[in-house]
N, C-alpha and C positions, 0 to 999 in steps of 0.2 A: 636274455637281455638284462643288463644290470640299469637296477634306476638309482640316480641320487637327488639330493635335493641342496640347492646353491644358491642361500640368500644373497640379495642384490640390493641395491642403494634404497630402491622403493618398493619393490616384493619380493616375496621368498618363492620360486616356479622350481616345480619338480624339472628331469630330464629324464629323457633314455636313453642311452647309448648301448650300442651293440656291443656282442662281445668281438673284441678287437681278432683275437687271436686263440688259435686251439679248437674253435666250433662255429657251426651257422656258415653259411656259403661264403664265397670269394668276395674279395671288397666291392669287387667290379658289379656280381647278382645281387648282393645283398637288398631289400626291398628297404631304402633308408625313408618310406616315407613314415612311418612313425616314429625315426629318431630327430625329431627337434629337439636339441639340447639350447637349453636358454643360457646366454652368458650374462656376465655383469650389466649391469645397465651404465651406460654411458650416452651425455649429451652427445649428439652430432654435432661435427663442425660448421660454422659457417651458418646457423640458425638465427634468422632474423626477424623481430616482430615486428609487425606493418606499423605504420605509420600513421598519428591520427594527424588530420588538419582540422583547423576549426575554422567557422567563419560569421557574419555578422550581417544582419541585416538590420533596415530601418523598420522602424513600426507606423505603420499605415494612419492613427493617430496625432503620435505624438511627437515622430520624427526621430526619435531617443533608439538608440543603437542598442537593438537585442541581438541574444545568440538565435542562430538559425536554429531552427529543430535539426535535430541530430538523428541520422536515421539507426534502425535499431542493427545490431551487432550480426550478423550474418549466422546463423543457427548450422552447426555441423550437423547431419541428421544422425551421426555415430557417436555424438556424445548427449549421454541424458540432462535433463537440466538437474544445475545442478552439478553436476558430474567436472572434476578438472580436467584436462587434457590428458595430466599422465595417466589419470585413474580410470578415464575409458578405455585409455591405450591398452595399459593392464586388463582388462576386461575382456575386450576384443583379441589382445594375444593369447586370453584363456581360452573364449570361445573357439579359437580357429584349431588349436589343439583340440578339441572336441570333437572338430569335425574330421580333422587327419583320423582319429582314433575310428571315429565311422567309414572312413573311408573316401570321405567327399574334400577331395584336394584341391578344387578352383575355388571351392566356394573356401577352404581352407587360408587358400593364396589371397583372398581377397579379406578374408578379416587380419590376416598379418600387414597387408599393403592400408588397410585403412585404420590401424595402429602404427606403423609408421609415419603415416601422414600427419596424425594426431601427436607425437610423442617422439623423438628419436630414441627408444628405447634399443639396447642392441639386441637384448632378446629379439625384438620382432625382424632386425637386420638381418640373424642369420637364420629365421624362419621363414623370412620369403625368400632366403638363397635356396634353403637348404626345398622348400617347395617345390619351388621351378628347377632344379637339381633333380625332385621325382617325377617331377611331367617333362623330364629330359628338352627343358628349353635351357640348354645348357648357355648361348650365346648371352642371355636373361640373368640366370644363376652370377654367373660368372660377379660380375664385380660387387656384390651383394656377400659373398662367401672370400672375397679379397681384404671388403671394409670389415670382416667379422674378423679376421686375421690381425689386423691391427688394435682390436681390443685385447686387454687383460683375461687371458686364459687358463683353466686347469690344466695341465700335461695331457688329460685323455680328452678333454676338450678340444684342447688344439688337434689332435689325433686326429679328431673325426673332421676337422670344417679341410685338413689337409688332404686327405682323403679325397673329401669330396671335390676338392679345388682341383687336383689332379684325376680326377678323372673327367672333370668337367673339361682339362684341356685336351687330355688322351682326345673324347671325344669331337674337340674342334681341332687337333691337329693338321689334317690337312687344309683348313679353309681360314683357320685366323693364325695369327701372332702374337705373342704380348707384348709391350713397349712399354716406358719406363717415362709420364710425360710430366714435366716439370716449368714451373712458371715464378717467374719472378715480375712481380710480388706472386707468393701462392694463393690458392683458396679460387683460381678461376676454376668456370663452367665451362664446359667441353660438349660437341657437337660432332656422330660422327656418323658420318653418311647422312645426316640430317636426323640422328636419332640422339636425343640428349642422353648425354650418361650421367648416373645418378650420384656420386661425387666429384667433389673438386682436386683439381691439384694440391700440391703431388702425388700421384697416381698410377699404378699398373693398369694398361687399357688393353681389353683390344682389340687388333684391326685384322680389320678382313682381306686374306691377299686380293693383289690386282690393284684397283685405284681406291685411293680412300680418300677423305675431305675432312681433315679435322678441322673445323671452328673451336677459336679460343676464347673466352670473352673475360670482363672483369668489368664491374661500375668504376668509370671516372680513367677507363685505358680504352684505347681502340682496338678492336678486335683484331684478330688475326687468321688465317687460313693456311694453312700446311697443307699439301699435297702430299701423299704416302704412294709412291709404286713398290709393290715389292711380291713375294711369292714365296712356296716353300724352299725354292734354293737359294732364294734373293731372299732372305729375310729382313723387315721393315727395322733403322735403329730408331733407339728412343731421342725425343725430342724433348729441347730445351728452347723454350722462348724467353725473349725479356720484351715486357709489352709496355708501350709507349703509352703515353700519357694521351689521354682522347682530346681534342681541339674541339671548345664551346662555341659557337657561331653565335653572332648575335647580328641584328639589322640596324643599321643608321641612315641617316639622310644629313649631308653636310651642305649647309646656304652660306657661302663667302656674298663678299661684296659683287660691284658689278663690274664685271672686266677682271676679277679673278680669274686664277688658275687653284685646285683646290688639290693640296697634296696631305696624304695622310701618310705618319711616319716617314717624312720624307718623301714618297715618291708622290708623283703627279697621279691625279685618280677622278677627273673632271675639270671642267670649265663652270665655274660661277657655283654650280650645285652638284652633288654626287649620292646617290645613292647605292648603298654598298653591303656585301656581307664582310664583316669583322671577324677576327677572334676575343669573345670577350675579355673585357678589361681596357685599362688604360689606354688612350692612343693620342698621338699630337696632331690639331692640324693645324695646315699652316696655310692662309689664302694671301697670293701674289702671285707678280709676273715673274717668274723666274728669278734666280741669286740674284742679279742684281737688282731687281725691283723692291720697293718701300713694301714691307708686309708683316704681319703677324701671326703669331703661334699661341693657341690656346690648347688646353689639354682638356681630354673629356673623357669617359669612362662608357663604354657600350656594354650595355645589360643582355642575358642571353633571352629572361624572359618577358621583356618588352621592348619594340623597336624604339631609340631614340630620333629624336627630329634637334639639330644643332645650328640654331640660327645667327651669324653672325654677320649677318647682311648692316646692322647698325654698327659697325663697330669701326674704326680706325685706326693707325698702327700706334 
């Protein structure tokens, strides 16, 4: 086994890679759970940090607008205090290496998995592939050792995550496919057979012969659902979606005069009063007896996160 060592943006992690060629068993025997090679460290895509809201309360006193108590920050129990994000991450991808070397490979798999939760380091990307690769959860492996492919690689680096990427399909051969799933806008979340998969488009996925369910999703588009039949002589083609823009509902109540007809954006949509769901945003309404009746049109705006009440019972044309 040759080791080398590949400083990265934020630490310098040994690796070990087999000898490729000339010695040591067939690619297929070979015992890869000690070779985690660590590659360059790179953000993950699509990484977002939550959202604070703030908010405001009176004070019991003096009536004077204080901030509310703010509660405290949610303690990850995998990073020390103290400790950054990427710096436990680093930590925990050292320990799980520790444990490969002893030989304890779930508990391995679980300090790689809770350094990526921490960090999107890529080291830890193709150490929970290359993991679940040795406890032959090859359907698991599989897109984990795909995202590792898409980072910046050494020639014997890439060697090895190929390697294992094709053998991980040799061995789903007869029960999956890959496909090729593509979205416009990119960067959505994928759902398949009800099992989320752990990146976003665009993506090599994949699907199990027979029926598949892919769910598509994106904030601010409406989801979508794909249907896959396919098999190993019927093989599944890749898919491209263009996903539509999601429609905000909002509630209103419209009060015309009396002996109204209450039409919103033109059409008729009650007598005197209506109660309705909207798509947020602007809308015209207009209370009278039909065209040719005396009547007027006011414009008003329907909010998704509180229902409007649009009174225009006093009004005249």
């Amino acid at each position: 086994m040759r080791c080398h060592s590949f400083p990265t943006a934020a630490l310098a992690l040994a690796i070990c890679l087999p000898a490729l060629s000339g010695c040591g068993a067939p690619a297929a025997q070979r015992q890869p759970e000690a070779d985690h090679a660590d590659v360059p460290n790179q953000h993950a895509p699509n990484q977002h940090a939550p959202k604070q809201h703030g908010a405001q309360a009176a004070t019991a006193d003096s009536g004077a607008a204080a901030p509310a108590p703010v509660a405290a920050p949610k303690v990850n129990p995998n990073r020390r205090p103290g400790e950054s994000d990427d710096d436990a991450a680093s930590r925990l991808n050292e320990d799980g290496k520790v444990l490969v070397q002893a030989g304890k490979y779930e508990q391995a798999l679980e300090k790689f998995r809770s350094a990526l939760e921490l960090f999107p380091l890529s080291n830890a990307v193709f150490n929970v592939g290359s993991m679940l690769y040795t406890l032959k959860r090859n359907e698991e492996a599989y897109p984990y050792l795909e995202e590792t492919l898409k980072q910046p690689l050494a020639t014997e680096q890439r060697k090895v995550v190929l390697e294992y990427r094709a053998n991980t399909l040799k061995a789903l051969a007869q029960t999956h496919a890959v496909i090729e799933v593509s979205t416009n806008p990119p960067g959505a979340t994928m759902v398949i057979n009800k099992k989320p998969w752990p990146y976003a488009t665009p993506a090599r996925v994949l699907v199990p012969f027979g029926k598949a369910t892919l769910v598509i999703s994106s904030s601010g588009f409406a989801s979508q659902t794909v249907v896959i039949e396919s098999s190993s002589a019927a093989p599944p083609k890749d898919v491209s979606v263009r996903l539509a823009k999601a429609v905000v509902s909002a509630k209103a109540t419209v009060h015309c005069p009396a002996g109204a007809d209450v039409f919103i954006d033109s059409e008729i949509r009650g007598y005197e009063h209506a109660t309705l769901t909207l798509p947020a945003g602007p809308h015209v309404v207009r209370c009278g007896k039909g065209s040719a009746s005396k009547a007027f049109e006011r414009k008003f705006t329907a909010f998704s996160d509180a229902p409007g009440v649009f009174d225009y019972r006093g009004e005249t044309r």
